[in-house]
OpenMM code with the backbone's topology and positions (N, CA, C; nanometers):
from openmm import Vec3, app, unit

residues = "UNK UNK UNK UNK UNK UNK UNK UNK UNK UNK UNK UNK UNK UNK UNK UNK UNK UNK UNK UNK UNK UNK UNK UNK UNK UNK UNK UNK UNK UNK UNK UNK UNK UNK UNK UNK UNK UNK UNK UNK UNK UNK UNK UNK UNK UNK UNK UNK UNK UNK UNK UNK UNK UNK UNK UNK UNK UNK UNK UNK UNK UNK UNK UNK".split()
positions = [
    Vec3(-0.8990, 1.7360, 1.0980),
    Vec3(-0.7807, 1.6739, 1.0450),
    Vec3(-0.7520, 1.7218, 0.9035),
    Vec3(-0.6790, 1.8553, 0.8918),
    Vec3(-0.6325, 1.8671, 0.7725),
    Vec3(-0.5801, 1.7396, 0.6704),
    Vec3(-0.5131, 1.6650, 0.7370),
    Vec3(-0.4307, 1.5678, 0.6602),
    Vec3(-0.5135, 1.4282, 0.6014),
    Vec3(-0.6185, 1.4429, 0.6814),
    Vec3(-0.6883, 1.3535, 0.6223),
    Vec3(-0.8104, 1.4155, 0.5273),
    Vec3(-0.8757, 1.5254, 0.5316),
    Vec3(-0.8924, 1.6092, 0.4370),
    Vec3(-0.8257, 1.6186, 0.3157),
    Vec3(-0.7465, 1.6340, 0.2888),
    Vec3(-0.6044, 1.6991, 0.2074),
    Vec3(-0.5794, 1.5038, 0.1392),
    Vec3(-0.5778, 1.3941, 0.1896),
    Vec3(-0.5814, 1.2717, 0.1414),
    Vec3(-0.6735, 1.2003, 0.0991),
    Vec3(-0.8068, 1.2953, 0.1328),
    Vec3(-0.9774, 1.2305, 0.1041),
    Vec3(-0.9772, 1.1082, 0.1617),
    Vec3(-0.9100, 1.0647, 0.2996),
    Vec3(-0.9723, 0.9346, 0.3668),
    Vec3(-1.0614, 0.9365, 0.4176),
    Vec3(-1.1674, 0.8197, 0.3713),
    Vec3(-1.2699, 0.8057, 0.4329),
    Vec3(-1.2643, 0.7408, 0.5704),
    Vec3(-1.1744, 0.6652, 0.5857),
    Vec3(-1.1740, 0.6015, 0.7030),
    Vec3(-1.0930, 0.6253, 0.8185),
    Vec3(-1.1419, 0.6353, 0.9415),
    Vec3(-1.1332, 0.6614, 1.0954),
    Vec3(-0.9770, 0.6976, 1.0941),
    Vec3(-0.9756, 0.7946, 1.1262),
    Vec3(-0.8044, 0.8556, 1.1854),
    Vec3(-0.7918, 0.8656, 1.3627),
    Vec3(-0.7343, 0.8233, 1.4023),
    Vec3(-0.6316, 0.8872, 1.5399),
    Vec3(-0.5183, 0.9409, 1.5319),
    Vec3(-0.5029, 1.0852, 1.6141),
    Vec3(-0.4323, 1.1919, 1.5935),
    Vec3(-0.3656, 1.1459, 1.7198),
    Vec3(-0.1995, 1.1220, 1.7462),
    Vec3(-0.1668, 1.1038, 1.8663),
    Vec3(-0.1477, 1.2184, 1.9483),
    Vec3(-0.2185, 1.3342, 1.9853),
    Vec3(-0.1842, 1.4547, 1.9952),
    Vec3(-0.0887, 1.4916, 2.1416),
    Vec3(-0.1306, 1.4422, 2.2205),
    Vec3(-0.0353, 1.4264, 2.3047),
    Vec3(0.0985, 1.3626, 2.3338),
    Vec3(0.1446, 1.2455, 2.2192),
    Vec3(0.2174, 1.1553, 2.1953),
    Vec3(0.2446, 1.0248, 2.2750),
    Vec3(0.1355, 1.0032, 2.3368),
    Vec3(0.1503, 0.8787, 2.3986),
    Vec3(0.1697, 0.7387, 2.3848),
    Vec3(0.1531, 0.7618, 2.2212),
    Vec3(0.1994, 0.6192, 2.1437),
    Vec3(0.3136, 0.6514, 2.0539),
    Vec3(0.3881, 0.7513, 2.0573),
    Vec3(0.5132, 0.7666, 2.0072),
    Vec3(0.6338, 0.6535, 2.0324),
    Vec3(0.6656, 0.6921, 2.1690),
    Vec3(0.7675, 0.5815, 2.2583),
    Vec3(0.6924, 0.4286, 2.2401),
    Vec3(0.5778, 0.3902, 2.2841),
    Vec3(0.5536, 0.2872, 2.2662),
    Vec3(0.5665, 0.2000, 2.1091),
    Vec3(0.5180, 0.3024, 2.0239),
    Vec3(0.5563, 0.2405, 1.9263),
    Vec3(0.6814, 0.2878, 1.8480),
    Vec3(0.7580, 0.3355, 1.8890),
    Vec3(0.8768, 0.3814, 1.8428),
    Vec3(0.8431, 0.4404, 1.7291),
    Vec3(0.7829, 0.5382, 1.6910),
    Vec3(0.7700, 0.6777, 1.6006),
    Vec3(0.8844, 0.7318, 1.5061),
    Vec3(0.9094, 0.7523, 1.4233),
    Vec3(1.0317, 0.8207, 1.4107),
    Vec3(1.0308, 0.8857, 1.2694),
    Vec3(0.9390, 0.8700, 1.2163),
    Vec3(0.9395, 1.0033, 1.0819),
    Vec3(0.8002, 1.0062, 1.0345),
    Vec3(0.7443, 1.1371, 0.9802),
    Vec3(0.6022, 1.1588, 0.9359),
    Vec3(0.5915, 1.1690, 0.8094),
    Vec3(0.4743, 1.1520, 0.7247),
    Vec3(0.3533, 1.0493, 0.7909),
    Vec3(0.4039, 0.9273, 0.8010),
    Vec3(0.3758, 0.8626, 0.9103),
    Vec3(0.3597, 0.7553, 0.9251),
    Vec3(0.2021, 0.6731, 0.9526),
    Vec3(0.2043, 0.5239, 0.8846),
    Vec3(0.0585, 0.4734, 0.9096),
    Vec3(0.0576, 0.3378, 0.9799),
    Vec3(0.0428, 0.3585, 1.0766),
    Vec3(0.0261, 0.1910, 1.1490),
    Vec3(-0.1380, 0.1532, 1.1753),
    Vec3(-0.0945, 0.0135, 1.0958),
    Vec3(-0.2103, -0.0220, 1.0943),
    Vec3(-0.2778, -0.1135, 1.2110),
    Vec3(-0.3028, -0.0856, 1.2886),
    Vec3(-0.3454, -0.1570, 1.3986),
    Vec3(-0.4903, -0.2489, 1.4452),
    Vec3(-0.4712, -0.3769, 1.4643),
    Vec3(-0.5667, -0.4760, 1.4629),
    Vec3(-0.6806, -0.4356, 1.6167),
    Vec3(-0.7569, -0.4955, 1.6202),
    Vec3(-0.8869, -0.4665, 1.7706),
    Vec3(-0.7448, -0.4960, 1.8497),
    Vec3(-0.6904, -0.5815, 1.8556),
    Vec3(-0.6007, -0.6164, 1.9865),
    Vec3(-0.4864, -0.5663, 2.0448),
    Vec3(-0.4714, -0.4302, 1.9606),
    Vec3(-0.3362, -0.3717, 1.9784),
    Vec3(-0.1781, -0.4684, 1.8842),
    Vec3(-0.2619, -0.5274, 1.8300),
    Vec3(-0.0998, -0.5444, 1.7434),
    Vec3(-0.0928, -0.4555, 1.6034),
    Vec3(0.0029, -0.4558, 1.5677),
    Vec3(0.0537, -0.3809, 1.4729),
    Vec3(0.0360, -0.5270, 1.3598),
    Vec3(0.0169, -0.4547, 1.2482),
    Vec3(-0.0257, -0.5587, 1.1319),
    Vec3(0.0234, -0.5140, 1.0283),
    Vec3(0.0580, -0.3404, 1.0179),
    Vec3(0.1251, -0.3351, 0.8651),
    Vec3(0.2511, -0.1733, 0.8770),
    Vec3(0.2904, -0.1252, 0.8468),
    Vec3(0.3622, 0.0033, 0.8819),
    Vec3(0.3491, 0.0729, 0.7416),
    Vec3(0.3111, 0.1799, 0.7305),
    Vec3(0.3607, 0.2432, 0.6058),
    Vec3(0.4085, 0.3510, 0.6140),
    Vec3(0.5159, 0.4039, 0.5300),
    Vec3(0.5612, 0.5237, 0.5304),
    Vec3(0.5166, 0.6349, 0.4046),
    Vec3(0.4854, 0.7528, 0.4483),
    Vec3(0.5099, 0.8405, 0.3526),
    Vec3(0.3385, 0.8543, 0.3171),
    Vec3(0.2966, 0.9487, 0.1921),
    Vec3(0.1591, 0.9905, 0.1902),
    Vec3(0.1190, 0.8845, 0.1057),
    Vec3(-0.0141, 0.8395, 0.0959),
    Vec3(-0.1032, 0.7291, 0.0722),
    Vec3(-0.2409, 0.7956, -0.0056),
    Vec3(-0.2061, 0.7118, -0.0865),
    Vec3(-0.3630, 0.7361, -0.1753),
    Vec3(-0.4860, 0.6655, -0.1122),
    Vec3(-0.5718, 0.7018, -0.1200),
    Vec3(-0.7395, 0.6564, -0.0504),
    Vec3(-0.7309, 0.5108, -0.1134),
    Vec3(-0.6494, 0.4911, -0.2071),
    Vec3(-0.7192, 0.3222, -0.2848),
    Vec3(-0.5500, 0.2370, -0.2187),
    Vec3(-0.4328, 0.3163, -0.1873),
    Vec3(-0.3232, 0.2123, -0.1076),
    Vec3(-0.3825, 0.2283, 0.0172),
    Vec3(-0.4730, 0.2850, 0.0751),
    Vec3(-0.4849, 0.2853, 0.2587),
    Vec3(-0.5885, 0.1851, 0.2395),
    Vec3(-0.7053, 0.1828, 0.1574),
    Vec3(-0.8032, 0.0999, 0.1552),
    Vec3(-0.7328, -0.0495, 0.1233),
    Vec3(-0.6762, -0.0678, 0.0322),
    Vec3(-0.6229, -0.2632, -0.0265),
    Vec3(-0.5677, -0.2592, 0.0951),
    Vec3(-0.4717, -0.1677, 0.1951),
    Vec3(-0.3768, -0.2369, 0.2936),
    Vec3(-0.4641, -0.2499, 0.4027),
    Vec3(-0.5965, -0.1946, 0.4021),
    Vec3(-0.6452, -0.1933, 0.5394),
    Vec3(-0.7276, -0.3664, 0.4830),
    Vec3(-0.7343, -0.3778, 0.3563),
    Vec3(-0.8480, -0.5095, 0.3360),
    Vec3(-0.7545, -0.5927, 0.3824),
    Vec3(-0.6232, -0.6092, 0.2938),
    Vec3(-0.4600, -0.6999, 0.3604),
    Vec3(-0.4969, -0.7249, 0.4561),
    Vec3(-0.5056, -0.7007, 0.5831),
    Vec3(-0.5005, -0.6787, 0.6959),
    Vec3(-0.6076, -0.7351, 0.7554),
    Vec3(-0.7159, -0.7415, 0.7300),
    Vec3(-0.8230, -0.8032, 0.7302),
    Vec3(-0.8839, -0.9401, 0.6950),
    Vec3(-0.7920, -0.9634, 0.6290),
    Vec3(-0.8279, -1.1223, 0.5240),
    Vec3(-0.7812, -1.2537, 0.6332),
] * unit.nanometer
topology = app.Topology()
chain = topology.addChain("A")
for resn in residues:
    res = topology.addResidue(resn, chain)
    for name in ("N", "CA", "C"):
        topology.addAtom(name, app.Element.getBySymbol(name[0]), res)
C-alpha cells in the first residue's frame, strides 16, 4: 500500500480492489476514509488525506 506508506499509518488498511464496496457504500471521490465499526456500520466518513494523529483521535471518536 503505497498510500498508506506515503501517510505513515500504522493502522490496518482495506484496499477495495475489486470494488465491491463501492456501490454499496456509495463511493464517489478519493481518498476517501470510512470508518467502519465490527458490525458493518459506518461511524465516521472522511474526506481527503489524513495525518496519522486525525486517523488515530477519529478512530478513538469512534470507539468511546
Amino acid at each position: 500500500y503505497v498510500f498508506q506508506k506515503r501517510g505513515e499509518y500504522k493502522a490496518e488498511l482495506i484496499s477495495d480492489t475489486d470494488a465491491t464496496l463501492a456501490l454499496p457504500y456509495n463511493l464517489s471521490s478519493l481518498p476517501v476514509h470510512y470508518l467502519i465499526d465490527r458490525k458493518g456500520v459506518i461511524k465516521n466518513v472522511m474526506y481527503g488525506t489524513l495525518s496519522e494523529q486525525e486517523l488515530s483521535d477519529n478512530l478513538i471518536n469512534i470507539t468511546e
